[in-house]
N, C-alpha and C positions, 0 to 999 in steps of 0.2 A: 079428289079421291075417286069420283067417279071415273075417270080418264080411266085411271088405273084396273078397274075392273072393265071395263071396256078392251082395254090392251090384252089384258089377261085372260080374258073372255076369245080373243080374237084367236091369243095364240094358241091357246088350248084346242080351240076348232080345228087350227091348222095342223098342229101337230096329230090328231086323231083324224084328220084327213088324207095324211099321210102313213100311220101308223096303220088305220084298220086295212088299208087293199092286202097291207105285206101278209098280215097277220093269217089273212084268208086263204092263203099258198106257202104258211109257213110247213116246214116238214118236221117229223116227228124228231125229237131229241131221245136219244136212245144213249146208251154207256159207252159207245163206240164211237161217239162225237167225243167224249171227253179222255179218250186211250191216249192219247196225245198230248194233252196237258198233265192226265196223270202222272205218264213215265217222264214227263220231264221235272214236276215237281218232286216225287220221290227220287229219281236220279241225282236231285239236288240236295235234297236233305238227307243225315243222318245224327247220330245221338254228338255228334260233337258239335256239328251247326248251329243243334238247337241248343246246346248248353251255354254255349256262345252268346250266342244272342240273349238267351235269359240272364247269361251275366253282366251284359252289357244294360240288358232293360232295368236290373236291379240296381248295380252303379250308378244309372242315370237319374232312378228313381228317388236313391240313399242323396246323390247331388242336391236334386231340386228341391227336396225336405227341409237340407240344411240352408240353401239358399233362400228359399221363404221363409223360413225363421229367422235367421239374419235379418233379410229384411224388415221383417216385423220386430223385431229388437230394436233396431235401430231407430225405426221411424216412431216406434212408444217411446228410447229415450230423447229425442228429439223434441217429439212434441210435449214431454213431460216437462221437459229445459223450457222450451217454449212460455206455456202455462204457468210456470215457478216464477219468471221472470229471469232468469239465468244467463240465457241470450238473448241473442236478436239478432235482427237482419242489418 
């Protein structure tokens, strides 16, 4: 366990030995860095894309519901059989 924080000791140094020079010359971030990401994400999106995708996330969502329950059905009547003595392996 100790190895471990030794390692983790190590790299941590390393990586803030690297990190603080940049940091000292970093230049300011202003809205004019991000004009470019903006207009290509709103270029990207509008109200159909996104209804899309929320139909898509709720289908997947309604999916996996019914699929965890299934599964959990299943595996209570299982192990209920189990317990009964009903089956076996």
């Amino acid at each position: 366990m100790e190895s471990h924080k030794k390692q983790f000791g190590f790299l941590f140094a390393m990586f803030a030995a690297l990190l603080v020079p940049r940091l000292a010359f970093a230049e300011a971030i202003t809205s004019s860095s991000f004009s470019g990401v903006i207009t290509a994400i709103t270029s990207q999106l509008s109200v159909s894309t996104v209804a899309e995708v929320l139909t898509y996330a709720a289908g997947l969502a309604v999916a996996l519901v019914f699929f965890w329950w299934g599964v959990r059905k299943a595996l209570r009547v299982l192990m209920s059989a189990f317990r009964k003595g009903r089956m076996s392996v």
